[in-house]
C-alpha positions in Angstrom: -69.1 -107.1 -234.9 -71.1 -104.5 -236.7 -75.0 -103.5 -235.9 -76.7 -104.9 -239.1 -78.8 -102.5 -241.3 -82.4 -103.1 -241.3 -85.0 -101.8 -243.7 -88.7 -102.0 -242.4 -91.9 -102.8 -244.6 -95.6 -102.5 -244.3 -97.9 -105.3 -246.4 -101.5 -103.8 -246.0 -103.8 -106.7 -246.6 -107.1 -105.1 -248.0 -108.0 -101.6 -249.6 -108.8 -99.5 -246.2 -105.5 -100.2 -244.9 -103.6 -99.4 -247.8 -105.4 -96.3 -248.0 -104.4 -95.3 -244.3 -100.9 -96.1 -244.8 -100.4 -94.5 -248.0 -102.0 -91.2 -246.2 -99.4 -91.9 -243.2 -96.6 -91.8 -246.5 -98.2 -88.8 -247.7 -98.4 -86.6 -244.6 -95.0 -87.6 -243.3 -95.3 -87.0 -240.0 -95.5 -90.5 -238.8 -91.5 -90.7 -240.4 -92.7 -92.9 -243.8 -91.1 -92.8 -246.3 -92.8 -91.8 -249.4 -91.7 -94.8 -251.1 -93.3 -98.4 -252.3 -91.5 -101.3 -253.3 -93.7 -102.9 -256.0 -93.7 -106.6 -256.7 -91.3 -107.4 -254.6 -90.1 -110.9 -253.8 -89.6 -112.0 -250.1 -88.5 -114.7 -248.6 -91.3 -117.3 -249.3 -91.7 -116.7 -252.9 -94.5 -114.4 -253.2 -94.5 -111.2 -255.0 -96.0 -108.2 -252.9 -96.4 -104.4 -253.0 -94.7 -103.2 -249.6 -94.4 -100.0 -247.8 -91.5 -99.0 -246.7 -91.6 -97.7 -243.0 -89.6 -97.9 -240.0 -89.3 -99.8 -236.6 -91.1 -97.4 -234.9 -93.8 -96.8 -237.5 -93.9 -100.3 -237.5 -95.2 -100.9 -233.8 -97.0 -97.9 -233.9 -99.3 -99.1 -236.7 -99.4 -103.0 -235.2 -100.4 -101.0 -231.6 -103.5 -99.3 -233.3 -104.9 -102.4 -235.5 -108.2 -102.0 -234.3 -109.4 -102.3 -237.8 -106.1 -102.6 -239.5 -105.0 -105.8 -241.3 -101.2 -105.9 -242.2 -98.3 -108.0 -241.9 -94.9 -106.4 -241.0 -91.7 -107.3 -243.2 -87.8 -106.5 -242.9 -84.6 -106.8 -244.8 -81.4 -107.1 -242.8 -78.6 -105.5 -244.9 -79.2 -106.9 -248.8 -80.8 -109.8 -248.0 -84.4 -111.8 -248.2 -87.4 -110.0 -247.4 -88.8 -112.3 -244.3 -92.4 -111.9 -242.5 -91.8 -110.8 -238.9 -95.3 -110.3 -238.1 -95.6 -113.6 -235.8 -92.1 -113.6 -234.1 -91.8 -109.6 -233.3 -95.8 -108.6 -232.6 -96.8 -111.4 -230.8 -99.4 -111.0 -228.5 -97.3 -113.3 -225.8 -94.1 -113.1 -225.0 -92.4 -116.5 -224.3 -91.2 -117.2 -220.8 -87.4 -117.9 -220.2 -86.8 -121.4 -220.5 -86.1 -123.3 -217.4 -83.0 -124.9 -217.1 -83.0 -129.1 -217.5 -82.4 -129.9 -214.0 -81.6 -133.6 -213.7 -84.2 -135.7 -211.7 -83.0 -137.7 -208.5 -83.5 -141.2 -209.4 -85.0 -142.7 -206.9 -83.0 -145.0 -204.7 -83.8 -148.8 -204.6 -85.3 -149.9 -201.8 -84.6 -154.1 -201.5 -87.2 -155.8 -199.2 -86.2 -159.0 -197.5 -89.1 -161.5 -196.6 -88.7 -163.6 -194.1 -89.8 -167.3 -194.4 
């Protein structure tokens, strides 16, 4: 089976972080690309103006949110733009699930009375 294509995207959520990604996009150095997809339509419906980044750039900007408010976004191959913010950058990380282990059911225990 093939390794799917992703493409990465950045949705800054007010003015100062759209101003600090677009100066990451300008400089380059941080590996953005200086490109913006503009009302673009993801998964849910909604119409946004996204970055487009990369993996890295991606957890490097979610590890220094201090004052940063964004949501992350990708694209495998050519399809839907989906919202990875909660399932990838997750403060958490879920622990393995146990296995179902069947309970013993307990034994009957019959008590005779004597008369």
């Amino acid at each position: 089976m093939a390794k799917r294509h992703h493409v990465w995207f950045v949705f800054p959520k007010n003015s100062h972080t759209n101003e600090v990604v677009a100066r990451f996009a300008c400089q380059g150095t941080f590996g953005f690309e200086s490109e913006a997809l503009q009302d673009a339509l993801c998964e849910d419906g909604l119409r946004r103006n996204l970055w487009i980044t990369t993996e890295q750039d991606a957890w490097y900007l979610w590890r220094s949110r201090i004052d940063l408010k964004f949501e992350v976004f990708n694209r495998r191959g050519n399809g839907k733009i989906r919202n990875v913010t909660k399932p990838l950058f997750r403060k958490e990380r879920r622990s393995p699930k146990k296995k179902n282990q069947k309970a013993k059911k307990p034994q009957k225990i019959s008590l005779f009375l004597c008369r």
